[in-house]
TILUMLUM-630671 format. One line per 3 residues: number of its first residue (from 1); their letters; for each residue x, y, z of N, C-alpha, C. Coordinates in nm, 3 decimals, padded with zeros to 5 digits, m for minus. Layout:
<sites>
NUM	A	X Y Z X Y Z X Y Z | ... .
</sites>
This chain:
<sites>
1	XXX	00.211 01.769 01.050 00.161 01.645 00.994 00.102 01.673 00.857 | 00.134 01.577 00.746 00.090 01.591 00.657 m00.045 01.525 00.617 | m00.156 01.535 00.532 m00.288 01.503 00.547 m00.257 01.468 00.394 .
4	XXX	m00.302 01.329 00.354 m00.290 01.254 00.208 m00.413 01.357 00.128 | m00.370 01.374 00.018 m00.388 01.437 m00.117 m00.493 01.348 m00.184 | m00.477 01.231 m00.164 m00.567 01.117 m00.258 m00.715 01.065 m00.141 .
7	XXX	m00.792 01.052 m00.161 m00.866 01.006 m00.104 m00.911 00.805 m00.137 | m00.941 00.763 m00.080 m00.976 00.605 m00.121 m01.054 00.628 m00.263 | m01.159 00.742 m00.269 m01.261 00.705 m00.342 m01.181 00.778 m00.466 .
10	XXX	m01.078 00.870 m00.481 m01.015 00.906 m00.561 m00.972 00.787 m00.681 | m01.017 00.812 m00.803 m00.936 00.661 m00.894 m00.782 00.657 m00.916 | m00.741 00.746 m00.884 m00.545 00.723 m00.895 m00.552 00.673 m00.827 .
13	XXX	m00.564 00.716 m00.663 m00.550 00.611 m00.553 m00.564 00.483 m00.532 | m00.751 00.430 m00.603 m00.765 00.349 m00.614 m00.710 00.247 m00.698 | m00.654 00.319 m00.817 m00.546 00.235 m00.920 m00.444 00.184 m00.825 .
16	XXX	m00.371 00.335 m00.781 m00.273 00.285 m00.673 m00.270 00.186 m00.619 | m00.350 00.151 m00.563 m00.341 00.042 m00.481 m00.376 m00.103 m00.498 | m00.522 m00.106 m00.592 m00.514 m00.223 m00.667 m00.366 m00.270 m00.718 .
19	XXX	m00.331 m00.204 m00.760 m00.151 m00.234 m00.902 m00.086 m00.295 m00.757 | m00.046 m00.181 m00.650 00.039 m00.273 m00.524 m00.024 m00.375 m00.454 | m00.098 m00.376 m00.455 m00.179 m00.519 m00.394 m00.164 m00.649 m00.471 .
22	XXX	m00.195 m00.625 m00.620 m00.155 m00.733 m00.689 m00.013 m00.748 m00.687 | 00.057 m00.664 m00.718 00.232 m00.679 m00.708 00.282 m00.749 m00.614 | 00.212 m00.716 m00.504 00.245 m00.798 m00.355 00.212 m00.881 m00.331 .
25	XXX	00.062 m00.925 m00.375 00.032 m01.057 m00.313 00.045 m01.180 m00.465 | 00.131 m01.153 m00.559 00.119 m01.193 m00.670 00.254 m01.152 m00.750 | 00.370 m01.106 m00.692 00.494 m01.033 m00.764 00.514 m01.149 m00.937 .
28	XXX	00.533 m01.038 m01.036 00.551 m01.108 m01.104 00.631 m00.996 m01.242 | 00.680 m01.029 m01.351 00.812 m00.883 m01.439 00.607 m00.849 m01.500 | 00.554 m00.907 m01.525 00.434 m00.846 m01.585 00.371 m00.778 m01.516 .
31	XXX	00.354 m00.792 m01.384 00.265 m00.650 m01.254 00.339 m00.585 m01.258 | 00.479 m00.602 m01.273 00.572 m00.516 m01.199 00.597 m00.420 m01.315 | 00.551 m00.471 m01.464 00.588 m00.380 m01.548 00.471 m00.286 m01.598 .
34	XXX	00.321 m00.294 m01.562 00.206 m00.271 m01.559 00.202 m00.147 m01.445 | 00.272 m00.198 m01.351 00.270 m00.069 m01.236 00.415 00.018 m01.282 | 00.466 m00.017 m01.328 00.605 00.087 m01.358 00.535 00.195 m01.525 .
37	XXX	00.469 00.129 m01.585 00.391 00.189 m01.696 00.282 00.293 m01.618 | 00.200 00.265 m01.563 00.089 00.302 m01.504 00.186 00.440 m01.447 | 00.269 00.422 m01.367 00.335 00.549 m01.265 00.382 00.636 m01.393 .
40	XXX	00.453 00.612 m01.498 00.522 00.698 m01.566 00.395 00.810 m01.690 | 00.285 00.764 m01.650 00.154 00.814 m01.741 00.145 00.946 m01.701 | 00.158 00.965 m01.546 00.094 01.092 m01.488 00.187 01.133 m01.364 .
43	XXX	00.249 01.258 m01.315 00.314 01.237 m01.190 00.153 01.242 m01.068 | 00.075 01.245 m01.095 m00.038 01.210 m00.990 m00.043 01.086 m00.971 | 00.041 01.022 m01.056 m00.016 00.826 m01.017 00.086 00.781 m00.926 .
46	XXX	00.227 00.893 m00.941 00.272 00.879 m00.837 00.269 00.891 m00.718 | 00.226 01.009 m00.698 00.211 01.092 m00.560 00.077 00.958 m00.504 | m00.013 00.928 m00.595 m00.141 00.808 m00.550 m00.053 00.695 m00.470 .
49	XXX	00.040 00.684 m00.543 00.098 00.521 m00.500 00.156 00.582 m00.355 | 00.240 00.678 m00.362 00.321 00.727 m00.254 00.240 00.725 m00.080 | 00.070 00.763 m00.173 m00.021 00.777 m00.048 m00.076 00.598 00.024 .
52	XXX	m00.089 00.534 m00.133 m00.066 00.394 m00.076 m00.031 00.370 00.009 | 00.151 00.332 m00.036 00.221 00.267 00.062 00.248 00.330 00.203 | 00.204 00.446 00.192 00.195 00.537 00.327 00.099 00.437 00.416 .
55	XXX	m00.049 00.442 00.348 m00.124 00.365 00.413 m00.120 00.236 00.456 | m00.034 00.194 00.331 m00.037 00.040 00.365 00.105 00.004 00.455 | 00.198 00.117 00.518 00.304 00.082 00.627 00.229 00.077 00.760 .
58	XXX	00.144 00.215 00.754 00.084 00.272 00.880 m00.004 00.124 00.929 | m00.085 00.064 00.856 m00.170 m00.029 00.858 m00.090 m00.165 00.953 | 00.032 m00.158 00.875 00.114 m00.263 00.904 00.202 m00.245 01.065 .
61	XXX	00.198 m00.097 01.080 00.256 m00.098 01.188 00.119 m00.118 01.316 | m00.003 m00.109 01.256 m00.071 m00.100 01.386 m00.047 m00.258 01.410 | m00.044 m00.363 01.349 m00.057 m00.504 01.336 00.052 m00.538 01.439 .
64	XXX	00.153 m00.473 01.369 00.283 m00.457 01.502 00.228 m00.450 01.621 | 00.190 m00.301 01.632 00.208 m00.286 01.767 00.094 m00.298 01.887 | 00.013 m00.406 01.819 m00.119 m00.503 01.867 m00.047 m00.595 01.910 .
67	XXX	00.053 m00.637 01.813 00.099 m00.797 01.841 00.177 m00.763 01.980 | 00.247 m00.628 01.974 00.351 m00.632 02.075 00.265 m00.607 02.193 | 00.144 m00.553 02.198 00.066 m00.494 02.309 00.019 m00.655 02.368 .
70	XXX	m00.023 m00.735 02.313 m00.081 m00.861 02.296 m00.003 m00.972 02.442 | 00.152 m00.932 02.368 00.251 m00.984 02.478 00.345 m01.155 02.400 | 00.405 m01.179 02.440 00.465 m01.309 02.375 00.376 m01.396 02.351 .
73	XXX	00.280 m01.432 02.416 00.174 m01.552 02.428 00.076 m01.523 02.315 | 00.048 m01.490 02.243 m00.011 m01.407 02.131 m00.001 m01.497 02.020 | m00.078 m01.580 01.917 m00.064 m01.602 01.824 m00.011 m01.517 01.701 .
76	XXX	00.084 m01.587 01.629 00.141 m01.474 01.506 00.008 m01.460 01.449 | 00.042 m01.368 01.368 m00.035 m01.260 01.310 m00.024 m01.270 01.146 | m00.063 m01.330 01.062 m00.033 m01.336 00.954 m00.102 m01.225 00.807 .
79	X	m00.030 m01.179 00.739 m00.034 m01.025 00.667 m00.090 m01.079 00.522 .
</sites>
């Protein structure tokens, strides 16, 4: 198992993830070109983002597999 490199309190990370958070909950060619600038500055801003979206799948799968534990009768779950 691999153990993330970036910590939350780390500021790449934290860039990291601010930039995908806005991208996502806000997609737009100006975030999208702000976070494509931002990654090409440093290869650490990559490896930051990489630890992101790590976090932010893992996150997403627990949501999953609550909902599925939950059973059909379960209100959706909205992200």
């Amino acid at each position: 198992m691999s153990f993330p490199r970036h910590r939350p309190s780390d500021p790449a990370f934290s860039m990291a993830w601010r930039l995908f958070r806005e991208l996502h909950d806000a997609p737009s060619p100006e975030r999208a070109e702000q976070l494509v600038t931002w990654l090409g500055q440093d290869p650490s801003h990559v490896r930051a983002l990489d630890e992101a979206l790590t976090l932010w799948a893992l996150a997403g799968a627990s949501v999953v597999e609550a909902a599925r534990e939950a059973g059909a009768d379960a209100q959706p779950l909205l992200q």
